[in-house]
C-alpha positions as CSV (number, residue, x, y, z in Angstrom):
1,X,99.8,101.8,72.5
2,X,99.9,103.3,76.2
3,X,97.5,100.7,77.3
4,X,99.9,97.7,75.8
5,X,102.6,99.6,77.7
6,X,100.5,99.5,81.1
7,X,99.7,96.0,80.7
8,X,103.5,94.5,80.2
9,X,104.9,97.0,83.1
10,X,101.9,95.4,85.6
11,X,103.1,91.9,83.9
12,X,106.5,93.0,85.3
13,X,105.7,94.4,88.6
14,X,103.5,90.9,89.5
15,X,106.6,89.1,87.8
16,X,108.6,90.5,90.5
17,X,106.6,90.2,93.4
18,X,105.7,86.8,92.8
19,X,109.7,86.4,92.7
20,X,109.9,88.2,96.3
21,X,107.2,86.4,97.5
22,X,108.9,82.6,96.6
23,X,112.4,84.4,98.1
24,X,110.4,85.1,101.2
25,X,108.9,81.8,101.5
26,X,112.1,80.0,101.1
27,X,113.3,77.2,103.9
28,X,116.2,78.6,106.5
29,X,118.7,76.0,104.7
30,X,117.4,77.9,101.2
31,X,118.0,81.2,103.1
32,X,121.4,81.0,103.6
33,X,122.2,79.6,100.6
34,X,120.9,83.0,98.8
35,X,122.6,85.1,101.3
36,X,126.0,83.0,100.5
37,X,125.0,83.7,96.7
38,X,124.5,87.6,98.1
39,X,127.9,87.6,99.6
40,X,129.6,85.7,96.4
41,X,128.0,88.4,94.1
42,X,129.3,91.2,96.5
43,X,132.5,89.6,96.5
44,X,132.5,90.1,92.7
45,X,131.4,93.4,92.5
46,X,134.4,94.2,95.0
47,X,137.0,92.7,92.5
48,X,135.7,94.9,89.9
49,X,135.5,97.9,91.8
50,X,139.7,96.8,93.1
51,X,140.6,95.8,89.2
52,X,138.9,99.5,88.0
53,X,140.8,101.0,91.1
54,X,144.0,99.8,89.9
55,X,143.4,100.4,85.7
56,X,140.8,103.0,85.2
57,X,140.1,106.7,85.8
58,X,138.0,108.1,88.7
59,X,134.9,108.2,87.2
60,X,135.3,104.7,86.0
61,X,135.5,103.4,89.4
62,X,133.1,105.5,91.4
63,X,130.6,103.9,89.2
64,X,131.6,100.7,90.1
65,X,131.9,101.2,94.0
66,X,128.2,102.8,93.2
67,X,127.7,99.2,91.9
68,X,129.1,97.3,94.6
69,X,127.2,100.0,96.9
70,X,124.4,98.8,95.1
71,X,124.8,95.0,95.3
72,X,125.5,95.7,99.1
73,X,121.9,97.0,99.6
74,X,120.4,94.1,98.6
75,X,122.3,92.0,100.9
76,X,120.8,94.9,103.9
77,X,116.9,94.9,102.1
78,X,116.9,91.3,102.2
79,X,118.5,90.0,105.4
80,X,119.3,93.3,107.5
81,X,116.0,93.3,109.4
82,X,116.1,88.9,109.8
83,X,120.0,87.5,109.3
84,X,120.6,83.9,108.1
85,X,120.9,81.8,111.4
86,X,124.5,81.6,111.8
87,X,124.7,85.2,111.8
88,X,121.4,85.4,114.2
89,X,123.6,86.1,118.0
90,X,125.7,88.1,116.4
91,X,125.7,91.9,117.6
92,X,127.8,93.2,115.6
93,X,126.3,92.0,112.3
94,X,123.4,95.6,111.9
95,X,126.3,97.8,112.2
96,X,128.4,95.9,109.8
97,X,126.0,97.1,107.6
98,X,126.3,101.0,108.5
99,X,130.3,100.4,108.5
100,X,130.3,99.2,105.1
101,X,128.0,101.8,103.8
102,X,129.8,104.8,105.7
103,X,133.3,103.3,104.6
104,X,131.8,103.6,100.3
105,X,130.9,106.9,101.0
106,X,134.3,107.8,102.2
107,X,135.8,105.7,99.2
108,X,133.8,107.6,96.9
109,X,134.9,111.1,98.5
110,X,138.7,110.4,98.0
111,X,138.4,109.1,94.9
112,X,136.5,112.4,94.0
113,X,139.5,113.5,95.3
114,X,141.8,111.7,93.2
115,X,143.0,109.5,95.8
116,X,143.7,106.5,94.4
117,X,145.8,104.9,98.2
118,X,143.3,106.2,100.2
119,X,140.9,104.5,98.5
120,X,142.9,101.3,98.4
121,X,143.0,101.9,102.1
122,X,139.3,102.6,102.8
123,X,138.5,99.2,100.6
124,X,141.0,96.6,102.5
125,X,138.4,96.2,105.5
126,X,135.9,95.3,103.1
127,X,137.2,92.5,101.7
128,X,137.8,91.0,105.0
129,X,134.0,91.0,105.9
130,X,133.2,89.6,102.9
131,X,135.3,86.7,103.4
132,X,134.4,86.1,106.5
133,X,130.7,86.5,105.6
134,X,131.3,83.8,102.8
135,X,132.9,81.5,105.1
136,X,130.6,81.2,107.7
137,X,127.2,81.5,105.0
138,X,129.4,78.9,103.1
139,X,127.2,75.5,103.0
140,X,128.6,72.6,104.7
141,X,130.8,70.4,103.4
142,X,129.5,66.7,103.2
143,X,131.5,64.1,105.6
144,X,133.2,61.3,104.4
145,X,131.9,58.0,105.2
């Protein structure tokens, strides 16, 4: 039975690499669109996390701001290191990633605290980098002949 168990959790592990390695291999064009799908699913997470703020308990949305956290550290693991050509010049785009991070950590220490406007206050900035990560990862628009 343990040996069965090995075999499907190597199965798994070579599933996934053979997944990183095709992500990795993609075209620049391909890259951005995954970093615009990135930034979409982030931007999803972030309305949860604001619709939880507003209707749930505090427990209830730490776990989702540990979600979006989450869903932001993919976006850093994959294109941290390397950004997606349009965000290449940009110096400011590494430190948007400790900002972000450093803001959650605060929103999750006044929600601990019970501080529902704080946190509303510490998540407003993050919506507007998410937007404007979307709009300029956002692929172009064919012209009209």
């Amino acid at each position: 039975m343990s040996f069965i168990r090995a075999a499907r959790g190597r199965s798994k592990v070579m599933l996934a690499a053979a997944f990183v390695l095709a992500l990795a291999g993609s075209a620049p064009a391909d890259e951005l669109a995954d970093f615009h799908e990135l930034v979409e699913q982030a931007t999803a997470q972030y309305r949860v996390v604001m619709t939880t703020l507003e209707r749930q308990g505090q427990a209830e949305t730490a776990a989702e701001v540990h979600r979006f956290r989450e869903t932001w550290g993919v976006i850093l693991e994959r294109f941290g290191k390397e950004p997606p050509a349009p965000f290449a010049g940009d110096e400011q785009y590494a430190q948007m990633f400790t900002l972000i991070d450093a803001r959650l950590v605060g929103v999750l220490l006044v929600i601990d605290m019970g501080n529902r406007d704080a946190a509303r206050a510490g998540l407003a900035p993050i919506k507007e980098t998410l937007a404007d990560l979307s709009a300029r990862s956002a692929p172009a628009k064919p012209q009209p002949q």
